[in-house]
N, CA, C and O of each residue as an XYZ file, in Angstrom:
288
protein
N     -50.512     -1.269    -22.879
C     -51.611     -2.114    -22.456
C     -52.824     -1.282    -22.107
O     -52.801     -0.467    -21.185
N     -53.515     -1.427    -22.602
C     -54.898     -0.666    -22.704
C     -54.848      0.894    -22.017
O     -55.518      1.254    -21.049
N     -53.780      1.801    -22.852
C     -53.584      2.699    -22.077
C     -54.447      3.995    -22.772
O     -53.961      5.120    -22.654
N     -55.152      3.899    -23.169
C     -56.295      4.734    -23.019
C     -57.764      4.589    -22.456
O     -58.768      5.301    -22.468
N     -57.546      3.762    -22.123
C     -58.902      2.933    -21.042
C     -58.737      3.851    -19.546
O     -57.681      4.461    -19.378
N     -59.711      3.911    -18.593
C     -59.541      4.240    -17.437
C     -58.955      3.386    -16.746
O     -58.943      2.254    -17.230
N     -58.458      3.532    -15.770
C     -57.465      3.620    -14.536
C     -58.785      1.734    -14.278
O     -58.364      0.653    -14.687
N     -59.844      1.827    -13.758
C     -60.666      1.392    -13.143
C     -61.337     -0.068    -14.278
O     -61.360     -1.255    -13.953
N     -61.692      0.374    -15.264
C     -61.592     -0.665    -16.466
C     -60.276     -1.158    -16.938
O     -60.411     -1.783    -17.990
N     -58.906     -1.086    -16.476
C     -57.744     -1.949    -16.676
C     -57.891     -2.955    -15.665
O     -57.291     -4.024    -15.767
N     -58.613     -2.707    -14.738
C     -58.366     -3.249    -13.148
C     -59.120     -4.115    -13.603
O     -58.807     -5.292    -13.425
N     -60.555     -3.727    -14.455
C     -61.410     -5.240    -14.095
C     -61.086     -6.073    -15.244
O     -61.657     -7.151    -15.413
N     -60.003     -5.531    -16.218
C     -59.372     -6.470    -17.271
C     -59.136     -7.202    -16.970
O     -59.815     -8.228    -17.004
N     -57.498     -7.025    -16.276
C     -56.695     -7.471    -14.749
C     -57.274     -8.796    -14.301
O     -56.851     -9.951    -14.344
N     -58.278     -8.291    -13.902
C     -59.093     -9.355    -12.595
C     -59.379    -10.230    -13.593
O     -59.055    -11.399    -13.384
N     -60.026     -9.904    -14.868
C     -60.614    -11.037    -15.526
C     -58.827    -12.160    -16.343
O     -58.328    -13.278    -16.471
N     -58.696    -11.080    -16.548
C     -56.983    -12.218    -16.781
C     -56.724    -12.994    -16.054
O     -56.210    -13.962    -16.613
N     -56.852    -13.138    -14.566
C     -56.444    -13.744    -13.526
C     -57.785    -14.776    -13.556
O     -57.839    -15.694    -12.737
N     -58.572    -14.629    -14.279
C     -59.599    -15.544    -13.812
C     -60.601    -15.330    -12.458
O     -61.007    -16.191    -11.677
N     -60.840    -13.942    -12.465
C     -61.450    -13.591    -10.862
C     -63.136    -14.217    -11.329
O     -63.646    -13.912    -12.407
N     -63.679    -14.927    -10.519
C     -64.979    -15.611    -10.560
C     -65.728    -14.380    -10.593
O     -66.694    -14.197    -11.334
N     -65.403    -13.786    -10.016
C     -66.634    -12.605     -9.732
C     -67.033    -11.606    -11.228
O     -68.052    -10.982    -11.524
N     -65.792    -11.797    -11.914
C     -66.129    -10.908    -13.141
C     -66.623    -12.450    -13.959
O     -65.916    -13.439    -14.153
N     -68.171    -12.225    -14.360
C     -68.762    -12.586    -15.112
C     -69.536    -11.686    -16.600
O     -69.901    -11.931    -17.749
N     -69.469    -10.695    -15.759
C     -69.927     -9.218    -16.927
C     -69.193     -8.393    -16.955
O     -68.791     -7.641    -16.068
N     -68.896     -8.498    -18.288
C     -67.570     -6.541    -18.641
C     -68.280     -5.890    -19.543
O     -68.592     -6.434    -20.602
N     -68.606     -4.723    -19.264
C     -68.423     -3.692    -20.203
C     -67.330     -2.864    -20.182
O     -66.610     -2.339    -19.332
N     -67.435     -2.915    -21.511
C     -66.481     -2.141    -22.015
C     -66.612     -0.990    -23.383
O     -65.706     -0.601    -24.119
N     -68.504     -0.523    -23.410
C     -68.703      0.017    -24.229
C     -68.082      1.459    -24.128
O     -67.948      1.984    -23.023
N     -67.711      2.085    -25.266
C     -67.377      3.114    -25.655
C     -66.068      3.703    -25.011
O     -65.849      4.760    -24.421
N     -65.434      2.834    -25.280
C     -63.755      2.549    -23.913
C     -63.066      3.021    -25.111
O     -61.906      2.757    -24.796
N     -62.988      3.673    -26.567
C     -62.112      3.614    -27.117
C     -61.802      2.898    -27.788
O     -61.453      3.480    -28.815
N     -61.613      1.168    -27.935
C     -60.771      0.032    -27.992
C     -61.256     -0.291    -29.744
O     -62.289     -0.563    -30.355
N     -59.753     -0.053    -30.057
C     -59.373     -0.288    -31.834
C     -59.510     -1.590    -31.781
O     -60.165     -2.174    -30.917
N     -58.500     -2.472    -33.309
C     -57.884     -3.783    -32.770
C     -57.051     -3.997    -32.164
O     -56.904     -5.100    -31.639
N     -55.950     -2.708    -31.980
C     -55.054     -3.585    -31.339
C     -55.529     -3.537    -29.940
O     -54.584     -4.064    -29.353
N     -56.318     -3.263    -29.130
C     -57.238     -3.349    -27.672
C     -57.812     -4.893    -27.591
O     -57.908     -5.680    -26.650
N     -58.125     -4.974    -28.879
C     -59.490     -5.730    -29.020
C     -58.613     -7.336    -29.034
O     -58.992     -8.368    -28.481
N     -57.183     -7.103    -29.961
C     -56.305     -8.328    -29.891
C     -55.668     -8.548    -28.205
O     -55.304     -9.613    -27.707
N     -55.679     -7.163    -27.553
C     -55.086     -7.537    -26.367
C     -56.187     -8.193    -25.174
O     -55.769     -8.855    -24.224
N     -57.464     -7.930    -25.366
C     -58.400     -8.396    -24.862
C     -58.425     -9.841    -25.049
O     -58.491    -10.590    -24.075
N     -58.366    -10.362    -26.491
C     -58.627    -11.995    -26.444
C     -57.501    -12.730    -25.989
O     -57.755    -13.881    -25.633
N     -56.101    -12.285    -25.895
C     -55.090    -12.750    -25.248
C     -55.912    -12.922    -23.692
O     -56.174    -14.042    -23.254
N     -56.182    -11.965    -23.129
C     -56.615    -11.756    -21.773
C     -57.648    -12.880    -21.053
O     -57.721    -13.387    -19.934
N     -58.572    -13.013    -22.593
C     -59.706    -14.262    -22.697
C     -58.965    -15.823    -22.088
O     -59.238    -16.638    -21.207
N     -58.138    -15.692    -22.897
C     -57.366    -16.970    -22.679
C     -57.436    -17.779    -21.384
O     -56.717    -17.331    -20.491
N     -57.993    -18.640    -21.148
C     -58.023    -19.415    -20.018
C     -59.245    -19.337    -19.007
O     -59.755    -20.290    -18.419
N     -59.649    -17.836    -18.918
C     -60.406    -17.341    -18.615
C     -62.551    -18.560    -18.556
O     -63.374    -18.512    -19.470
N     -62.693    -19.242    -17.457
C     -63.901    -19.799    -17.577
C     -65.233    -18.917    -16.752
O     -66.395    -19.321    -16.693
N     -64.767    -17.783    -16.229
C     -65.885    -17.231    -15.182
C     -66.534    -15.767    -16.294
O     -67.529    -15.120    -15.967
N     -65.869    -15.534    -17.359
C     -66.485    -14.260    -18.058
C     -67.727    -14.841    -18.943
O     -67.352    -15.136    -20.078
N     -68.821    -15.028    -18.754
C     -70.043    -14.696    -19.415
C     -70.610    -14.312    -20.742
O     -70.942    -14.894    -21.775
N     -70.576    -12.678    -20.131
C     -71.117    -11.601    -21.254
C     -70.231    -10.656    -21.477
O     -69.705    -10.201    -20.461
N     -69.782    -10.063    -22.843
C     -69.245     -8.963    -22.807
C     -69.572     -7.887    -23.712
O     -69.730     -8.161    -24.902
N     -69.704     -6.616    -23.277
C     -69.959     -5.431    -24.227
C     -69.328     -4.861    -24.584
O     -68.421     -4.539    -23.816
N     -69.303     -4.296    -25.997
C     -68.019     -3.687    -26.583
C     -68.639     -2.642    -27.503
O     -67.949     -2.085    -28.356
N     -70.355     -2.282    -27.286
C     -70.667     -1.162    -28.189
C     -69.984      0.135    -28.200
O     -69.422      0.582    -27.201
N     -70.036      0.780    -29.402
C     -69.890      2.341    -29.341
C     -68.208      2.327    -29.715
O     -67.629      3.408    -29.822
N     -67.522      1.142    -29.890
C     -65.975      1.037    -30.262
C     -65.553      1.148    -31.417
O     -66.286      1.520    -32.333
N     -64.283      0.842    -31.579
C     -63.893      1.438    -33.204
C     -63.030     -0.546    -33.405
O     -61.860     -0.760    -33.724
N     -63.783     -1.303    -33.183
C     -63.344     -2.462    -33.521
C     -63.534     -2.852    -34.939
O     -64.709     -2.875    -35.305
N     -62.699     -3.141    -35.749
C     -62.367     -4.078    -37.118
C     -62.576     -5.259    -36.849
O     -62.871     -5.954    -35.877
N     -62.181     -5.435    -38.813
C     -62.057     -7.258    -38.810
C     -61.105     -7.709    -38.019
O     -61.556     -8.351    -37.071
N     -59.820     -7.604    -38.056
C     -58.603     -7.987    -37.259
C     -59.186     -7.997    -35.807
O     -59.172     -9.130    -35.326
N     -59.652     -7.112    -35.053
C     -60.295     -7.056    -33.779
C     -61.092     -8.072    -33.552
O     -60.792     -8.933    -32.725
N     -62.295     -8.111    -34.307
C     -63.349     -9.302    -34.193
C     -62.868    -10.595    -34.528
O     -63.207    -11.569    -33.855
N     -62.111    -10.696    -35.502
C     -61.818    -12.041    -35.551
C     -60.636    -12.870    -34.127
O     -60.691    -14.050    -33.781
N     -59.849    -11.987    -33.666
C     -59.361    -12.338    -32.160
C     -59.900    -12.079    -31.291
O     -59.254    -12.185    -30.249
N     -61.301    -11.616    -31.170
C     -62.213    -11.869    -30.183
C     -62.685    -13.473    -30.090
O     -62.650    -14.303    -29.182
N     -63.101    -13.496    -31.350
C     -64.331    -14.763    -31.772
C     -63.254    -15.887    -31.010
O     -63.607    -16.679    -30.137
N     -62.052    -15.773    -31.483
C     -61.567    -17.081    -31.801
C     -61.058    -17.098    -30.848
O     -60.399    -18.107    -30.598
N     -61.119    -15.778    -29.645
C     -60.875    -16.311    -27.833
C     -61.537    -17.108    -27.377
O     -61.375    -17.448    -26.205
């Protein structure tokens, strides 16, 4: 599970999985994150109504990646 991410950006994954109100903005530029990050991220989306905006420049995301973003 996002184990090349920092210690500190799993946490505010975390929080946003849980639905924490307070995370409305993630970055997550230049974190590394392939597809399979990018598929574990839109799982994470799921349910999720308080996330906003999210950044994902500077990544090594694909089609497979983007398309289980979109369709979070």
């Amino acid at each position: 599970q996002f184990s090349k991410m920092e210690a500190e950006t799993r946490e505010r994954i975390e929080r946003m999985r849980r639905n924490d109100p307070t995370i409305t903005v993630l970055y997550l530029g230049a974190e590394g994150i392939g597809d399979d990050e990018a598929c574990e991220l839109a799982e994470a989306f799921k349910g999720n109504t308080a996330l906003k905006e999210l950044f994902l420049h500077g990544n090594n995301i694909r089609t497979a990646g983007a398309v289980a973003l979109a369709e979070a």
